[in-house]
Every structure is written in structure tokens, then in C-alpha cells.
GUSETI-460306 format. One record per residue (C-alpha): residue number from 1; residue in three letters; x, y, z. Coordinates in steps of 0.5 Angstrom, whole numbers. Layout:
BEGIN
<seq->NUM | type->ALA | xx->X | yy->Y | zz->Z>
...
This chain:
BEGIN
<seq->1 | type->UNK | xx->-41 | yy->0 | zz->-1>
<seq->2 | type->UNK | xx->-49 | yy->-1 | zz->-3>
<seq->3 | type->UNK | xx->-50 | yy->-9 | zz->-1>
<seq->4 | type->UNK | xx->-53 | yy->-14 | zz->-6>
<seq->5 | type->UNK | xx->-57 | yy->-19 | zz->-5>
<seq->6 | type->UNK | xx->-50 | yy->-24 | zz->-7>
<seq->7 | type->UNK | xx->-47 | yy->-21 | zz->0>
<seq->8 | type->UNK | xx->-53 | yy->-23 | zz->3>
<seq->9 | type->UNK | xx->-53 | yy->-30 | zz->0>
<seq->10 | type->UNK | xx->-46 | yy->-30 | zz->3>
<seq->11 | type->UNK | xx->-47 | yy->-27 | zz->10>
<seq->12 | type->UNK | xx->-53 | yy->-34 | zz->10>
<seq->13 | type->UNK | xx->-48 | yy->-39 | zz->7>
<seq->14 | type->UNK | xx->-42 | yy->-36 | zz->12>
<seq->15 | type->UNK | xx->-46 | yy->-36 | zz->18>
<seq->16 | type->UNK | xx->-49 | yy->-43 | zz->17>
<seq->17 | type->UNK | xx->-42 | yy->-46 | zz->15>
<seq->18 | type->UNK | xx->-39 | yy->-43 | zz->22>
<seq->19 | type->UNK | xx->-45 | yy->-45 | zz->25>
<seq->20 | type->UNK | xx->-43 | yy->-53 | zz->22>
<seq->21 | type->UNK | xx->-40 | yy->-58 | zz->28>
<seq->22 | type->UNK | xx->-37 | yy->-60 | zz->21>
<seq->23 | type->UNK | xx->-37 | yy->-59 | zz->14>
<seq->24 | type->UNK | xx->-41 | yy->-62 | zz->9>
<seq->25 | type->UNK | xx->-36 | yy->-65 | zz->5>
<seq->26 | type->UNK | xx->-32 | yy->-68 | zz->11>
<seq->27 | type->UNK | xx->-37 | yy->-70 | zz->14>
<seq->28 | type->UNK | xx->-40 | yy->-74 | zz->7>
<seq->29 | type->UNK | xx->-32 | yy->-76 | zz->6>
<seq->30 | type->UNK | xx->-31 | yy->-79 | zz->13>
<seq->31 | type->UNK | xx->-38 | yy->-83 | zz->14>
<seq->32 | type->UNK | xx->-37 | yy->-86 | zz->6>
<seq->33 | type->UNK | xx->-30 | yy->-89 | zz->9>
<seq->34 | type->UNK | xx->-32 | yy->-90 | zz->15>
<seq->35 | type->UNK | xx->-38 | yy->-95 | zz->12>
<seq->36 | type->UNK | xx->-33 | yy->-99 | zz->7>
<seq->37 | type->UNK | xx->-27 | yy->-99 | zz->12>
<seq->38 | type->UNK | xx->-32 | yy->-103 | zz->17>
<seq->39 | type->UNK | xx->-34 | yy->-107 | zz->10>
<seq->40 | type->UNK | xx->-27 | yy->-109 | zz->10>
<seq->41 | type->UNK | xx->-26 | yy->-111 | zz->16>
<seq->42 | type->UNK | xx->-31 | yy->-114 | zz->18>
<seq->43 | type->UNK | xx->-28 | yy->-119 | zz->12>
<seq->44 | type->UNK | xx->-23 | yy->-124 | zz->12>
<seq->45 | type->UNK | xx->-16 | yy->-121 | zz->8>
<seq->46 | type->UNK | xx->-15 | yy->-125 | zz->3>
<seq->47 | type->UNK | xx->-22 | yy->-124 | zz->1>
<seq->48 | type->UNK | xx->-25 | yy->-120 | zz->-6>
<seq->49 | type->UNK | xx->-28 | yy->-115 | zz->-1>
<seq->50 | type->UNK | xx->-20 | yy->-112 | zz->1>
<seq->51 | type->UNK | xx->-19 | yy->-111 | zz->-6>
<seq->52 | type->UNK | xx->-25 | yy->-108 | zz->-9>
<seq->53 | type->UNK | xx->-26 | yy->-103 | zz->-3>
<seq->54 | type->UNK | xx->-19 | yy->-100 | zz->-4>
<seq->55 | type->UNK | xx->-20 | yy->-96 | zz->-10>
<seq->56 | type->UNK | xx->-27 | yy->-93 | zz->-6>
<seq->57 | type->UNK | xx->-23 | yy->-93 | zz->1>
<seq->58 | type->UNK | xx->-18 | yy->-88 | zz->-2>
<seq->59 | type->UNK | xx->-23 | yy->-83 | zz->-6>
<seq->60 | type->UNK | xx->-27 | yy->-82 | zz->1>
<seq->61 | type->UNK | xx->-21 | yy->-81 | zz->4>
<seq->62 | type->UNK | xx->-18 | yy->-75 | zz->-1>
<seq->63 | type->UNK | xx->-25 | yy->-72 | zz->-1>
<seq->64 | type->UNK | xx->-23 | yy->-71 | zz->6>
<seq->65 | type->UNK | xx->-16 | yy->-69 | zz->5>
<seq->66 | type->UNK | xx->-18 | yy->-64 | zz->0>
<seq->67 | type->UNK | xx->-24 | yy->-61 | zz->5>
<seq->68 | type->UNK | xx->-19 | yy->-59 | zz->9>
<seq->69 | type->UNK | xx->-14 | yy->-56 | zz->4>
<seq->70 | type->UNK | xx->-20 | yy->-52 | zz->2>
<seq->71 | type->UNK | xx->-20 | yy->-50 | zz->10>
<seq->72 | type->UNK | xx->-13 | yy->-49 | zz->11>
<seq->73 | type->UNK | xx->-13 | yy->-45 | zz->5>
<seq->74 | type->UNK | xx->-18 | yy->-40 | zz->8>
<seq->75 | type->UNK | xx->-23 | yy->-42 | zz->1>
<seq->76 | type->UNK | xx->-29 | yy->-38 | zz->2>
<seq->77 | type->UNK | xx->-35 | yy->-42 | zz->6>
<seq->78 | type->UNK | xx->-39 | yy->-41 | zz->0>
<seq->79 | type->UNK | xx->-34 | yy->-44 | zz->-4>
<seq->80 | type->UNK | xx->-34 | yy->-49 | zz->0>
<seq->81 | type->UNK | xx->-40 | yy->-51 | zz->-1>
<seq->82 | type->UNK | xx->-40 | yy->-51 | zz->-8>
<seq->83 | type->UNK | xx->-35 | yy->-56 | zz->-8>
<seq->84 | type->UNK | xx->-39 | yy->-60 | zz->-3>
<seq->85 | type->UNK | xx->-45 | yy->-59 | zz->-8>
<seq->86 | type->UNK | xx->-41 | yy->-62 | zz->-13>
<seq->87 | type->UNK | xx->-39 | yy->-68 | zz->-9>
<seq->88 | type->UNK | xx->-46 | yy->-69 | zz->-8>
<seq->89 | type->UNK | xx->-48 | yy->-69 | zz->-15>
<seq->90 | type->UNK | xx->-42 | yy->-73 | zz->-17>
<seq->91 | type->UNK | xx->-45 | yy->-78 | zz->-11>
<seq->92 | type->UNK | xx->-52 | yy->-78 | zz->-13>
<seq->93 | type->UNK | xx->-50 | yy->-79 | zz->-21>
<seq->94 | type->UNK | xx->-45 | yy->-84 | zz->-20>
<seq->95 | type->UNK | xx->-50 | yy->-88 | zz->-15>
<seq->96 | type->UNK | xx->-56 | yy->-87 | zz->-20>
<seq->97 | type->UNK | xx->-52 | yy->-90 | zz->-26>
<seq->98 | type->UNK | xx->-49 | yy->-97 | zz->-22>
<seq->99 | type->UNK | xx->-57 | yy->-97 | zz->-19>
<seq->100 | type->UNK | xx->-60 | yy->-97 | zz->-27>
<seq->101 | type->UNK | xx->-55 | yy->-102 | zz->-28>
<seq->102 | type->UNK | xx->-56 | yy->-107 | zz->-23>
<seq->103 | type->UNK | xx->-64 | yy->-106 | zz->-24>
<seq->104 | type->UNK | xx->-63 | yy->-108 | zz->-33>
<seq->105 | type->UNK | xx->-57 | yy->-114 | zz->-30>
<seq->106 | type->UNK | xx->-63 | yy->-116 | zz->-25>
<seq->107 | type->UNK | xx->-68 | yy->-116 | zz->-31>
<seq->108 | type->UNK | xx->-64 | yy->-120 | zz->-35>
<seq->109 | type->UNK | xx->-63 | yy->-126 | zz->-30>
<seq->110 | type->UNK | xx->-56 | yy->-124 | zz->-28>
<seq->111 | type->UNK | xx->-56 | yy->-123 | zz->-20>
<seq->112 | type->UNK | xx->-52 | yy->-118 | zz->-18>
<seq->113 | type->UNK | xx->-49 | yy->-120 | zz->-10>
<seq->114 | type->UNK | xx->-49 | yy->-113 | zz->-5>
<seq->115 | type->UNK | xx->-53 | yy->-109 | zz->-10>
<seq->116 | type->UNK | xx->-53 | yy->-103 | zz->-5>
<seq->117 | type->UNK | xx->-45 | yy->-104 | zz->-2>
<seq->118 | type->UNK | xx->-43 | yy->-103 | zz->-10>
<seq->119 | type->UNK | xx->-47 | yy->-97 | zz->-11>
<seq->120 | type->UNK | xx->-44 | yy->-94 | zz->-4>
<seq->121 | type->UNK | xx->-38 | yy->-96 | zz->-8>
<seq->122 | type->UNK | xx->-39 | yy->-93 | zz->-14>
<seq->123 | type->UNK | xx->-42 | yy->-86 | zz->-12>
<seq->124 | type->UNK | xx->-36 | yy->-85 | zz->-7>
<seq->125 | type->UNK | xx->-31 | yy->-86 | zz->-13>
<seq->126 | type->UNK | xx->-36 | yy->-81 | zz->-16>
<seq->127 | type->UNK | xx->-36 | yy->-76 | zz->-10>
<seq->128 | type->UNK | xx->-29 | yy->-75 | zz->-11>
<seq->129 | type->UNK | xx->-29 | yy->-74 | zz->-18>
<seq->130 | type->UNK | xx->-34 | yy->-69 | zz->-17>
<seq->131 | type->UNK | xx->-30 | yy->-65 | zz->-12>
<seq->132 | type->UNK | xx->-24 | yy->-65 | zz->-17>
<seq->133 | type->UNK | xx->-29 | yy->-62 | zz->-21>
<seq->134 | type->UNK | xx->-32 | yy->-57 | zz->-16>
<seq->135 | type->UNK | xx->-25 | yy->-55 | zz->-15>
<seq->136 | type->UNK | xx->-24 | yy->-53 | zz->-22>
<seq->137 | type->UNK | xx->-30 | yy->-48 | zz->-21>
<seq->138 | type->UNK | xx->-29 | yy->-45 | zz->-16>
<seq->139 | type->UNK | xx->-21 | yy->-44 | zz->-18>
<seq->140 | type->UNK | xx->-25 | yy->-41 | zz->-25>
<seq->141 | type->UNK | xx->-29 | yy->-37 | zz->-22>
<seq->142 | type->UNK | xx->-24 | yy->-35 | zz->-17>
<seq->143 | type->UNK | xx->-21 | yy->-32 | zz->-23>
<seq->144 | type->UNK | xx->-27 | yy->-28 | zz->-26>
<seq->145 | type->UNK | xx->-27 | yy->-24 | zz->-20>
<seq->146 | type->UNK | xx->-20 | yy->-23 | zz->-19>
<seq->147 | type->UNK | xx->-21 | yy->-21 | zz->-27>
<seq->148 | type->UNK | xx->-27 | yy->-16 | zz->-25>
<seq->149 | type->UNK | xx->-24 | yy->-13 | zz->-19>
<seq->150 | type->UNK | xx->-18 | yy->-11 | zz->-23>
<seq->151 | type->UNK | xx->-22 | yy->-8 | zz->-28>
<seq->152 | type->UNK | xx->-25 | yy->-4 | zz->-24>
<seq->153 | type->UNK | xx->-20 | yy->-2 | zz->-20>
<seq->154 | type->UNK | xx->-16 | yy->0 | zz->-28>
<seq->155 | type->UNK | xx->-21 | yy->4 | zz->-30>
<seq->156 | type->UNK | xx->-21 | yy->8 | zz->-23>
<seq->157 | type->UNK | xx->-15 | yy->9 | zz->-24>
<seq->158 | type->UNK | xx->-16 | yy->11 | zz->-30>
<seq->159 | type->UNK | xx->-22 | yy->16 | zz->-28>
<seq->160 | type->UNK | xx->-17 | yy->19 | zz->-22>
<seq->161 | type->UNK | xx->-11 | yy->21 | zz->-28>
<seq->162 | type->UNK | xx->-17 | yy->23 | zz->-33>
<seq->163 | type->UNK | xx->-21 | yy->29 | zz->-27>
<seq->164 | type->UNK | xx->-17 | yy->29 | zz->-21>
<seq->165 | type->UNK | xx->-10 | yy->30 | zz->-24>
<seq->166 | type->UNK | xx->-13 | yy->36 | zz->-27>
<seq->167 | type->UNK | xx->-15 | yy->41 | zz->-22>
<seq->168 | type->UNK | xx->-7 | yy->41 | zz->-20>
<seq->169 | type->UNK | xx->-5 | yy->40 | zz->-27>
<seq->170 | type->UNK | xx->-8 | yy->46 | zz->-28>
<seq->171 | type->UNK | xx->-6 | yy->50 | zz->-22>
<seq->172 | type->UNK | xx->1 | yy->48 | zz->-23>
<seq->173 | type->UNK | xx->0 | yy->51 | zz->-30>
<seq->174 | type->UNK | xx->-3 | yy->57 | zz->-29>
<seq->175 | type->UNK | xx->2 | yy->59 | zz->-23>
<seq->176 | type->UNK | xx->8 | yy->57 | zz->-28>
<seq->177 | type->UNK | xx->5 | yy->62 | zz->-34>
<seq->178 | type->UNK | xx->4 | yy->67 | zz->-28>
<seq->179 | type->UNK | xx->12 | yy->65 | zz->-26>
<seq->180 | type->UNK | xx->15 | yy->67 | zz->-34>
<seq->181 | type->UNK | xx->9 | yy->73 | zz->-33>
<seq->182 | type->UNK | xx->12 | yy->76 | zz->-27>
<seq->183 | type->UNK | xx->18 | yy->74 | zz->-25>
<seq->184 | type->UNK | xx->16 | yy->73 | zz->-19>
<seq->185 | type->UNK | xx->19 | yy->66 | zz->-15>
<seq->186 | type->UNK | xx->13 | yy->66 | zz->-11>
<seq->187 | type->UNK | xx->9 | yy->62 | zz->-16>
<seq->188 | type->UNK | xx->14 | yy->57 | zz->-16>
<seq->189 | type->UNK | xx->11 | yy->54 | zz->-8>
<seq->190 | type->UNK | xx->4 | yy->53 | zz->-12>
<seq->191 | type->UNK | xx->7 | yy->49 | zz->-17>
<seq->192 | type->UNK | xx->11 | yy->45 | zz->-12>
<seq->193 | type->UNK | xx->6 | yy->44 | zz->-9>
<seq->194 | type->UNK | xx->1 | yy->42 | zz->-14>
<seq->195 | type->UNK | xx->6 | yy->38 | zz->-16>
<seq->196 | type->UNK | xx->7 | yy->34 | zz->-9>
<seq->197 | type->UNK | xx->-1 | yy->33 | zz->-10>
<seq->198 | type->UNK | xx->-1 | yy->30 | zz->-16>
<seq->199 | type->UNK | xx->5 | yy->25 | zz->-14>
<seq->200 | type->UNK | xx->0 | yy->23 | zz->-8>
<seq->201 | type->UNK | xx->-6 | yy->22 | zz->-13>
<seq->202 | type->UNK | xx->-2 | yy->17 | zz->-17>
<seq->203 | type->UNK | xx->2 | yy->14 | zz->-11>
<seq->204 | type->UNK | xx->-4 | yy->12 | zz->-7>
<seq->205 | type->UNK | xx->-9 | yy->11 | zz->-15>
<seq->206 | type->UNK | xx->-3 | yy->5 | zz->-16>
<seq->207 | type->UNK | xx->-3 | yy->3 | zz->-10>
<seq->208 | type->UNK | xx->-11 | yy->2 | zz->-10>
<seq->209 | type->UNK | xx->-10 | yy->-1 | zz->-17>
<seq->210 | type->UNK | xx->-4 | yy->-6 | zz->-15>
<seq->211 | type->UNK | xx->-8 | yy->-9 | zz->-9>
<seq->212 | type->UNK | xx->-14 | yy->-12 | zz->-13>
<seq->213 | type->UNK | xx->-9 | yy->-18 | zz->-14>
<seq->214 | type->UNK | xx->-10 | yy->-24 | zz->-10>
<seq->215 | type->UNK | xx->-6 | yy->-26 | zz->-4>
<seq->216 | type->UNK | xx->1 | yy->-30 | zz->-6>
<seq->217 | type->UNK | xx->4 | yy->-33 | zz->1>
<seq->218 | type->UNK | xx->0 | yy->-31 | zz->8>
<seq->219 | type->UNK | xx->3 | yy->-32 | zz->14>
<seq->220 | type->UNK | xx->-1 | yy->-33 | zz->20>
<seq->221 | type->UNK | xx->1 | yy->-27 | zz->25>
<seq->222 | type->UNK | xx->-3 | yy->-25 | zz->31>
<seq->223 | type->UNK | xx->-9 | yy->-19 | zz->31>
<seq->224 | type->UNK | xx->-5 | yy->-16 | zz->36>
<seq->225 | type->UNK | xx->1 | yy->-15 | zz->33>
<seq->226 | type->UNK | xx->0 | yy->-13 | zz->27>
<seq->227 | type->UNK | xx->-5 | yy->-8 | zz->29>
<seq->228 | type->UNK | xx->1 | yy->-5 | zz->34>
<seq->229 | type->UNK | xx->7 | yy->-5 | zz->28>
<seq->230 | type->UNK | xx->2 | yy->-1 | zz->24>
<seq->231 | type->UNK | xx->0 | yy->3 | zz->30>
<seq->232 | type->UNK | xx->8 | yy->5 | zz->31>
<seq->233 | type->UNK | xx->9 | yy->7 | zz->23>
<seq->234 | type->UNK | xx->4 | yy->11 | zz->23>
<seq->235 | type->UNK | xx->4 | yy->20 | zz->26>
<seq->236 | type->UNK | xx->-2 | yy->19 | zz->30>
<seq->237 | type->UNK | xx->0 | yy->26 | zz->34>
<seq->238 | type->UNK | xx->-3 | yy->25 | zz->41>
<seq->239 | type->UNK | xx->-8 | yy->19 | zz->39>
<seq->240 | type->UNK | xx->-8 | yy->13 | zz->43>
<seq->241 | type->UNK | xx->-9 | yy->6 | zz->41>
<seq->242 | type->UNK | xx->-12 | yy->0 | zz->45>
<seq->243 | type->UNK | xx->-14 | yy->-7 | zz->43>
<seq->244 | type->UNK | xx->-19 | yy->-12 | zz->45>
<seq->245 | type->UNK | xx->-19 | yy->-19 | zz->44>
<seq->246 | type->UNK | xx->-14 | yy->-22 | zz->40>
<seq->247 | type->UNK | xx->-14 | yy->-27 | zz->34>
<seq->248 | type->UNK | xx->-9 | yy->-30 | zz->29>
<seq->249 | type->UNK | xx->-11 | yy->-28 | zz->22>
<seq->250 | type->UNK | xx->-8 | yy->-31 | zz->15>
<seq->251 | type->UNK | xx->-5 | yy->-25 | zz->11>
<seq->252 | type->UNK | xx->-1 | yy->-22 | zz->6>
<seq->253 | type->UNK | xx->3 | yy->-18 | zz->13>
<seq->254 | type->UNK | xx->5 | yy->-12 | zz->9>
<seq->255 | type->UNK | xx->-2 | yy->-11 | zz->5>
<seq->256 | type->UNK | xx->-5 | yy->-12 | zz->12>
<seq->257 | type->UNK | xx->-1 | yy->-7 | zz->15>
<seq->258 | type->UNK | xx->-3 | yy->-2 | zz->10>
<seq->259 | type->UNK | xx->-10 | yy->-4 | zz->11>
<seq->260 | type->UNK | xx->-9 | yy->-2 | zz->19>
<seq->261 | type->UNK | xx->-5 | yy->5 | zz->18>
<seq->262 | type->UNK | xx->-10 | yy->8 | zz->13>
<seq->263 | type->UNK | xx->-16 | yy->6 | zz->17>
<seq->264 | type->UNK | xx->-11 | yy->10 | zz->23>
<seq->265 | type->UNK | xx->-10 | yy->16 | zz->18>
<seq->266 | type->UNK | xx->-18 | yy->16 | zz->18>
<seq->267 | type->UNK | xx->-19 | yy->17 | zz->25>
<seq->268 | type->UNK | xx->-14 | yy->22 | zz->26>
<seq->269 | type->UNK | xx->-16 | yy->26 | zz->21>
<seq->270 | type->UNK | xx->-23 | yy->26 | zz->22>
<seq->271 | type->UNK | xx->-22 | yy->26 | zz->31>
<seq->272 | type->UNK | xx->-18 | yy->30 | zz->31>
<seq->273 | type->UNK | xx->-12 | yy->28 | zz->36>
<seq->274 | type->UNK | xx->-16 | yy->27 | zz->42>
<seq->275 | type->UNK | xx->-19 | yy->21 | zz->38>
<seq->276 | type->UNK | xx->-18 | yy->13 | zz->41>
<seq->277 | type->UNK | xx->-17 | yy->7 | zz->36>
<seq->278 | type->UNK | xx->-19 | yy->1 | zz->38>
<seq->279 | type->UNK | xx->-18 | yy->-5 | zz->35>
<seq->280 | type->UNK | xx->-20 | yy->-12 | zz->38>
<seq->281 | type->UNK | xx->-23 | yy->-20 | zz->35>
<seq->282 | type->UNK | xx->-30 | yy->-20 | zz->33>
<seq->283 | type->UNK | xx->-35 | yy->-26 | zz->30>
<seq->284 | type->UNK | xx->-32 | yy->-29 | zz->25>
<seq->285 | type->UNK | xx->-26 | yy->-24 | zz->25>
<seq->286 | type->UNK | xx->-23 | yy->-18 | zz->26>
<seq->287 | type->UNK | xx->-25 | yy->-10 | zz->27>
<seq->288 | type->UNK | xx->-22 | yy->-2 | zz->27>
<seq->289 | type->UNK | xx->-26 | yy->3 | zz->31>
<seq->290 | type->UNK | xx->-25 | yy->10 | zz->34>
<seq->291 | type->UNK | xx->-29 | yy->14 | zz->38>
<seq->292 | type->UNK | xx->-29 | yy->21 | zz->33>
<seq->293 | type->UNK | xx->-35 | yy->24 | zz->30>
<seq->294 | type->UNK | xx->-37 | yy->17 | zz->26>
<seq->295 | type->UNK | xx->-41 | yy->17 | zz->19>
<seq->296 | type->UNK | xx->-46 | yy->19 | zz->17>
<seq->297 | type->UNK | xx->-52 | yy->12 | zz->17>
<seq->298 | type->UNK | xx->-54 | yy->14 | zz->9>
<seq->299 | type->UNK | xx->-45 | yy->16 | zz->7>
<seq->300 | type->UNK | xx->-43 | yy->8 | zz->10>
<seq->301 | type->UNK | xx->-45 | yy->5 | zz->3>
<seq->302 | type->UNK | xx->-41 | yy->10 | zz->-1>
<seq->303 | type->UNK | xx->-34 | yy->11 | zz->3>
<seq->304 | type->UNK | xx->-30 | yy->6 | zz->1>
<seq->305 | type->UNK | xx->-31 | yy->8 | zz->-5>
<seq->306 | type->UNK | xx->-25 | yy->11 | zz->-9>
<seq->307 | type->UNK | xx->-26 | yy->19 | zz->-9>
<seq->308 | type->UNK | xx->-30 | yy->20 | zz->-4>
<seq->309 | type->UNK | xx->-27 | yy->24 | zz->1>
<seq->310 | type->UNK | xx->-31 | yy->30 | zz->6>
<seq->311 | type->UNK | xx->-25 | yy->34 | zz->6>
<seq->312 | type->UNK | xx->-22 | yy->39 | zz->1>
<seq->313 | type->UNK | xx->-15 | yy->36 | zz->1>
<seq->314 | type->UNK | xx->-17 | yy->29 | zz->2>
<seq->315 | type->UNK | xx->-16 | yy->24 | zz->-5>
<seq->316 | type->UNK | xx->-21 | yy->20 | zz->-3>
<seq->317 | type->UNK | xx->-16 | yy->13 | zz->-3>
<seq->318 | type->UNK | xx->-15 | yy->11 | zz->5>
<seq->319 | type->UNK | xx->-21 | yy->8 | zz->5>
<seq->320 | type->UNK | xx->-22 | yy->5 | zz->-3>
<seq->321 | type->UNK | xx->-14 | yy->2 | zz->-1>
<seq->322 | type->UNK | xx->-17 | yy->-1 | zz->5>
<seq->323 | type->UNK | xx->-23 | yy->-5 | zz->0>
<seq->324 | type->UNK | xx->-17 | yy->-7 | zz->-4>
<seq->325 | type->UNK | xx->-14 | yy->-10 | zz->0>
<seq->326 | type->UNK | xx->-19 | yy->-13 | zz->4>
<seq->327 | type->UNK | xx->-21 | yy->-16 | zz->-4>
<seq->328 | type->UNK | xx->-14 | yy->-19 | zz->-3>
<seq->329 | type->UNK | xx->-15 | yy->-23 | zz->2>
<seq->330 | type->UNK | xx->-23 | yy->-25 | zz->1>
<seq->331 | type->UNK | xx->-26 | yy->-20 | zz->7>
<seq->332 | type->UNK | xx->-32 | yy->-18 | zz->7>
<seq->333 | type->UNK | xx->-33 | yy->-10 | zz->10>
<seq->334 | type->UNK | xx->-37 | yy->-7 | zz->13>
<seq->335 | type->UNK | xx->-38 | yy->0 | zz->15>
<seq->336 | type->UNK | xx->-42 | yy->1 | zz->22>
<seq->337 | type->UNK | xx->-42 | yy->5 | zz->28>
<seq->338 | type->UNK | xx->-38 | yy->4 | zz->34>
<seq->339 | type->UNK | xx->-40 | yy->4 | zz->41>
<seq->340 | type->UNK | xx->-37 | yy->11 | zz->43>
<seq->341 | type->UNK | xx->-40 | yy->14 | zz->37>
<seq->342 | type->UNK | xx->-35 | yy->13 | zz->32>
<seq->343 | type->UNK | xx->-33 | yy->10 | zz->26>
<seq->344 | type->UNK | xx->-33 | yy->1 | zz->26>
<seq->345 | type->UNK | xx->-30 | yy->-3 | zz->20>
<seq->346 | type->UNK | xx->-31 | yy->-10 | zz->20>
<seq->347 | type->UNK | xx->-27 | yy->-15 | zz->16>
<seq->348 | type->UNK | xx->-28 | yy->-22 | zz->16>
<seq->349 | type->UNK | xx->-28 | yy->-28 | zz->12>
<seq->350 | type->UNK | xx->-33 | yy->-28 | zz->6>
């Protein structure tokens, strides 16, 4: 898949969130507390100051509550970021409203006690309010692409039934005529097998177009064993199956399981039986490598794509299920080649 500069935006934005002891928005959430709960208990109880921090006090603690819900969540760390932009700008308006205000009370004689401690104040009511707001749009913008992803993967779905279908459509067809032409039953095997053709084309063309949907309930299941649950469902002949590492990943565990047996089918079908898949833990995520013939550096842009396929009887599906999917659960891939040679699919978060 040709590479933009959007992914490349996020590959920086990714980086740096991880890189980050904190998040930005934790971190912001939690020194505004911090600051007003020490206010408060540097006064007595019975003052002003209890009361006229406690609204403050609960906004700085929500906006770190909601940062790491967002976290929890697996909320992309460009996402992220966006909310944290949006706290910030709602700190920054809300802090120079209040400071416009203090300096017209100021010119009218009026004296204003604190000015700075009531700034504070107003623009940590004003973070929250902004990171309500960087919720929505992250949630609508969530929307929009889910919305493009299902698109494409309707009109994909639509190009196969249009031009893949027809060539068993047409074989089917021409081997019934010869049927009612001869007699002759043995026209009845190629249309049985067209047939098969065409039901594997629409099954896996529905099943590229039913995995654009977002993620409902993931659960939390180790690397390991999910690899291993897919590996056994999966006839890989004399092929052997290694793991390297192991890690907890959030998934929808049937999607993901499927994401794994149709990277299996790839290998094997390409190396052969002899061939080894290795699965293992990676920065950031999780990768699927084998030791087979690899793919060619200038075809790695193209071969999630539905309909490629360097075989005659391959769909050209695998691996456009296995970009599916991995939108599902907001996975970057990318397509490199393994130590041994062979093909390397790596998948983290976006």
C-alpha cells in the first residue's frame, strides 16, 4: 500500500506519543490539579478558597480520567494528541477571556485578588470543556473514515462481482451449452468447478467488505496464543510455525484470528511446505514473517490490495482480508522483507 504523507505524519506522531514518559494531556490534566489542590490545602477549610476550587479541581481531574480512557480504548496516538490540542486551545481561550476581564476591572478601579490563581482556574474549567470537545471530533472524524473504508471496500466488492466473476461465470456457461450440445457429462466437472470459483470469490469478496467495520468488544488475549489457535485451524502441510516474543494484544478474537490464517495460507502457498512462519512482538506491536521467496521491494505497495494475486487460481483476497481487518482494529501494515528473505507483515497501532 503506497504510503502518504498522512502515514507518514502518523509514523512521527506514533513515535513521539510512545517516546512520551506521559501524555500530553495527563500530564497537563494532572500539574493543574496538582497546582489548585495545593492552594486548597495550604487554606483553612472554612475559607472561600475550598469552595471556589472545587469546580476547577474536578475539571483537571476528569481531563485525566478521560486521557486515560482514551488510552484504555486503544484511541490512536494522533487522536490523542488532537484531544490534547484541544484541551490546550480551550486552556489558552478560557485563560485569555478571564485575563481580558481582570485588565477592564483593573482599569475601572476595581482590584481583582489572585488574578493569576483565577486565571488558572478559568482555563483549566477551559481544558475540560476542550477536551469534551476534541472527543467529539475525534469520535466524528472516527466516523468519516470508517465511512470511506466501507465505500471502498463496497465498490471493491462490487468491481470483483462485475470482472472477477465473469471468467467462471463464462466457463460455467460455455461447458453447460457443450452439456445440452454433446451429451456428454464430463462438461458437468468444469461447471462444478466454476461454480466452486465463484462461491470462493463471493465469500472472501464479503468477507473483505464485512471487515472494514470498526471493532465492537475486544478483549485483551496474548500474542502467542492467538497466533497458535489460527496456526492449528489452518492445513499448512509440513510447514513449521515458530513465535518470538510475546505480548498482549486488544483484538476482536475472531477477526484477528482470521487476519493470522490468511497470512499462513500466503506462506504456504508461495513456500512451499518447507517454508517457516514466524510470529513474534515487534515496537509498537506484533509481526508475521516467513522464510519463502519474499516480494519483490517494487510489488509491496500493491499486495494488499484486493485482486492482486501472482498466481492464476489465486483471488487476489488473502491479503486485501488481512488490510481489512487490520483497519478494524486501526493497525497500520507494512509490507517489508524478513531476515531469512521471505515475507515480513508488521501491524502496530496507528
Amino acid at each position: 500500500m503506497q504510503r502518504t504523507a498522512d502515514d507518514l505524519q502518523n509514523d512521527w506522531l506514533a513515535d513521539l506519543g510512545q517516546r512520551l514518559p506521559i501524555s500530553p494531556l495527563s500530564a497537563l490534566g494532572f500539574v493543574l490539579a496538582v497546582v489548585i489542590g495545593v492552594r486548597v490545602a495550604s487554606q483553612t477549610v472554612v475559607s472561600l478558597a475550598l469552595l471556589e476550587s472545587v469546580f476547577p479541581f474536578l475539571a483537571a481531574t476528569a481531563v485525566v480520567v478521560a486521557d486515560r480512557w482514551l488510552v484504555e480504548n486503544d484511541v490512536g496516538t494522533r487522536d490523542r494528541i488532537t484531544v490534547f490540542a484541544y484541551g490546550l486551545g480551550g486552556f489558552l481561550a478560557a485563560a485569555l477571556v478571564t485575563a481580558l476581564h481582570v485588565h477592564v476591572m483593573n482599569l475601572h478601579g476595581t482590584s481583582v485578588p489572585q488574578p493569576l490563581y483565577l486565571t488558572l482556574m478559568s482555563g483549566t474549567v477551559g481544558v475540560a470543556a476542550g477536551t469534551v470537545a476534541g472527543i467529539y471530533e475525534i469520535r466524528q472524524r472516527t466516523a468519516v473514515r470508517e465511512a470511506r473504508r466501507q465505500s471502498a471496500r463496497l465498490e471493491e466488492f462490487a468491481a470483483v462481482v462485475s470482472h472477477d466473476l465473469r471468467n467462471p461465470l463464462s466457463v460455467a456457461q460455455g461447458r453447460l451449452r457443450e452439456t445440452y450440445r454433446t451429451g456428454d457429462p464430463d462438461h458437468l466437472k468444469a461447471v462444478d468447478g466454476a461454480l466452486d470459483r465463484m462461491d470462493e470469490l463471493i465469500e472472501e469478496s464479503l468477507s473483505v467488505a464485512r471487515s472494514g467495520t470498526h471493532v465492537e468488544d475486544p478483549e485483551e488475549i496474548p500474542l502467542v496464543e492467538l497466533a497458535s489457535d489460527a496456526w492449528e485451524s489452518v492445513d499448512t502441510g509440513e510447514a513449521r510455525f515458530e513465535t518470538a516474543g510475546d505480548r498482549l494484544v486488544h483484538v476482536d478474537y475472531t477477526r484477528a484470528k482470521n487476519l493470522f490464517e490468511n497470512l499462513y495460507r500466503n506462506a504456504v502457498e508461495h513456500g512451499g511446505d518447507d517454508v517457516t512462519v514466524r510470529v513474534g512482538a515487534c515496537k509498537y506491536g506484533f509481526f508475521v514473517e516467513d522464510d519463502g521467496p519474499g516480494i519483490p521491494a517494487d510489488e509491496r505497495s500493491a499486495v494488499l490490495e484486493q485482486g492482486y494475486s501472482t498466481g492464476s487460481q489465486g483471488s487476489g483476497l488473502g491479503l486485501a482480508i488481512v488490510r481489512a481487518i487490520a483497519d478494524a482494529h486501526s493497525w497500520d501494515v507494512t509490507v517489508t522483507e524478513s531476515p531469512a528473505g521471505g515475507a515480513r507483515f508488521e501491524f502496530r497501532r496507528g
